[in-house]
C-alpha positions in Angstrom: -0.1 -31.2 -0.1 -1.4 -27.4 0.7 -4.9 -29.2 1.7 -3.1 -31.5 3.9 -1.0 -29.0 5.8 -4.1 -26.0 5.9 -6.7 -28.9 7.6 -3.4 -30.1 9.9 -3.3 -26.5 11.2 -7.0 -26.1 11.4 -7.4 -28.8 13.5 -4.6 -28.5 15.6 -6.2 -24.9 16.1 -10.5 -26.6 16.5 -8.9 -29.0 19.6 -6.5 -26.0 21.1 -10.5 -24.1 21.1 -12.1 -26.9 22.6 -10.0 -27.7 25.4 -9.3 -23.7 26.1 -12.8 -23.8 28.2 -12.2 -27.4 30.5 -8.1 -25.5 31.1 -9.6 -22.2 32.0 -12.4 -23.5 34.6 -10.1 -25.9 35.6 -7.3 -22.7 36.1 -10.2 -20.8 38.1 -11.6 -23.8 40.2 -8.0 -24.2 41.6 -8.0 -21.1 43.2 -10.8 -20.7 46.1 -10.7 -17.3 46.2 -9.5 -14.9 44.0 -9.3 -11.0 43.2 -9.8 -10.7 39.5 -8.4 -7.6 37.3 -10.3 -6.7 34.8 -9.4 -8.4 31.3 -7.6 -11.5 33.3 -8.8 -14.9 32.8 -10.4 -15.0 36.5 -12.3 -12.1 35.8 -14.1 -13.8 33.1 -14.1 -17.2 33.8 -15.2 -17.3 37.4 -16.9 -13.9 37.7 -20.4 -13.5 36.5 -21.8 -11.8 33.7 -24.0 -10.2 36.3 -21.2 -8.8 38.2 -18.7 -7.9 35.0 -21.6 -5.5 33.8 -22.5 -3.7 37.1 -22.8 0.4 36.1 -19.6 1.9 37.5 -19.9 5.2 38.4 -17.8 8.1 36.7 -16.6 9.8 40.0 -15.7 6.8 42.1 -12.9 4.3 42.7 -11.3 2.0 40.8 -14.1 -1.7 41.2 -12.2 -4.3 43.6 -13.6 -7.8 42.0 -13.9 -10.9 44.5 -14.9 -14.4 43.4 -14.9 -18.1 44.9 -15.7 -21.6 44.0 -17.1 -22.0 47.6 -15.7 -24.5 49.9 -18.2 -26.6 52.0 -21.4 -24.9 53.4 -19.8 -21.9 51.3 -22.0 -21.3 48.0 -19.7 -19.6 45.0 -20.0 -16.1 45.1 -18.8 -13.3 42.0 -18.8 -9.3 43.6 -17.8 -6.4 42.9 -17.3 -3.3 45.5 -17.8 0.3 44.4 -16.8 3.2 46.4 -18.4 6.5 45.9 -18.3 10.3 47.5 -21.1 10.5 49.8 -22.9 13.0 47.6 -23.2 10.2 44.4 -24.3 7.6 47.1 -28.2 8.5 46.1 -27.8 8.1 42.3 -25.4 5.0 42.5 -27.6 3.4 44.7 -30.7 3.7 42.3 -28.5 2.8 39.1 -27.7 -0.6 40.8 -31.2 -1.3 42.3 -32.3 0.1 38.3 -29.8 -2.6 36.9 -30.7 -5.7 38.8 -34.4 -4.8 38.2 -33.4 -5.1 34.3 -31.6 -8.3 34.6 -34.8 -10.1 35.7 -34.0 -9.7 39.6 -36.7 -8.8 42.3 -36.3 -8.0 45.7 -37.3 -10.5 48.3 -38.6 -8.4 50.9 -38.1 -5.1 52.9 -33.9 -4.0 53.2 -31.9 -4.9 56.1 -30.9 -2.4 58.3 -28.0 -2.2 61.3 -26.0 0.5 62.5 -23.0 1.0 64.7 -20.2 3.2 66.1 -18.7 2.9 62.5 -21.0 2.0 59.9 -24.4 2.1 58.7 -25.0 -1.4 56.6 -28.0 -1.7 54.5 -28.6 -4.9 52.3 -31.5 -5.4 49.7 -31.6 -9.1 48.7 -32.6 -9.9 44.8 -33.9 -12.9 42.8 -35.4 -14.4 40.0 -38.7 -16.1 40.0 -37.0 -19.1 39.7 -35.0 -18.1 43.1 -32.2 -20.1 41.6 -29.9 -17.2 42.1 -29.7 -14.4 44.7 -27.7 -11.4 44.7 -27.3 -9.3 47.7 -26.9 -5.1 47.4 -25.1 -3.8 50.1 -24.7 -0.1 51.0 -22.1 1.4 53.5 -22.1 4.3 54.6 -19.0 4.8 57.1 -18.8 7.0 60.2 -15.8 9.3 58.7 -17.9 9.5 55.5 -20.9 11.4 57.2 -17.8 13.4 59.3 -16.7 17.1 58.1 -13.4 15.7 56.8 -11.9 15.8 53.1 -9.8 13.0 51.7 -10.2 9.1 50.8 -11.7 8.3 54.0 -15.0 9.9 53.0 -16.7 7.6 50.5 -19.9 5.0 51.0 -19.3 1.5 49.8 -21.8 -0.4 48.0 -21.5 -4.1 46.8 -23.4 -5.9 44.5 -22.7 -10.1 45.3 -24.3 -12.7 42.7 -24.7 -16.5 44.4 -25.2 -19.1 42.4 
């Protein structure tokens, strides 16, 4: 009678495990775009492993996390956005270009450059040899940021966005 009631409980437990994957991916498909907290079931369901381990810096903001199941022409899309004082921007930036390089990733070419009257964008694009995933570094530096002010307004954005 023990047996019986031990093996009820252990498979009733087995199919609740098997079908917590299909539920979950099934809970993050139906949103298109989400903003994950860390710990949630979005953040590791539907964000990559990539993104979830991207350094974060000691002296910076709190991460924003962004993901979507795409939608059309749209591919899926896990990132996370760091934002740093000015004078960490240097060592951030070669801690995320150091990271990706350890993951396997290789940039594609020469960084992308554009500036105007409020930003300075710069994007190095990533992949494997494989090219069957491409993540995109982005680093903004914003026109207050460079200006002699104090406050929350001076900080440099960087992103790091994995596309499967």
């Amino acid at each position: 009678m023990r047996w019986l009631t031990v093996s009820r409980c252990g498979g009733a437990a087995l199919l609740l495990a098997l079908l917590a994957w299909p539920l979950g991916m099934l809970w993050v498909l139906s949103h298109e775009d989400y903003h994950p907290e860390p710990g949630s079931l979005d953040y590791y369901l539907g964000l990559s492993s990539l993104v979830r381990g991207v350094p974060l810096p000691a002296d910076g903001d709190a991460p924003q996390y962004y993901g979507s199941t795409g939608d059309g022409p749209k591919p899926p899309v896990s990132m996370v956005t760091l934002q740093v004082p000015p004078e960490q921007a240097s060592a951030t930036l070669a801690r995320l270009q150091a990271y990706l390089q350890t993951k396997g990733l290789q940039p594609t070419g020469p960084f992308q450059h554009e500036a105007t009257g409020t930003a300075t964008l710069q994007d190095w694009e990533y992949a494997n040899p494989q090219r069957t995933e491409v993540v995109v570094l982005r680093h903004v530096v914003h026109a207050q940021a460079t200006a002699r002010t104090d406050g929350a307004s001076r900080r440099v954005t960087f992103s790091v966005m994995h596309y499967d």
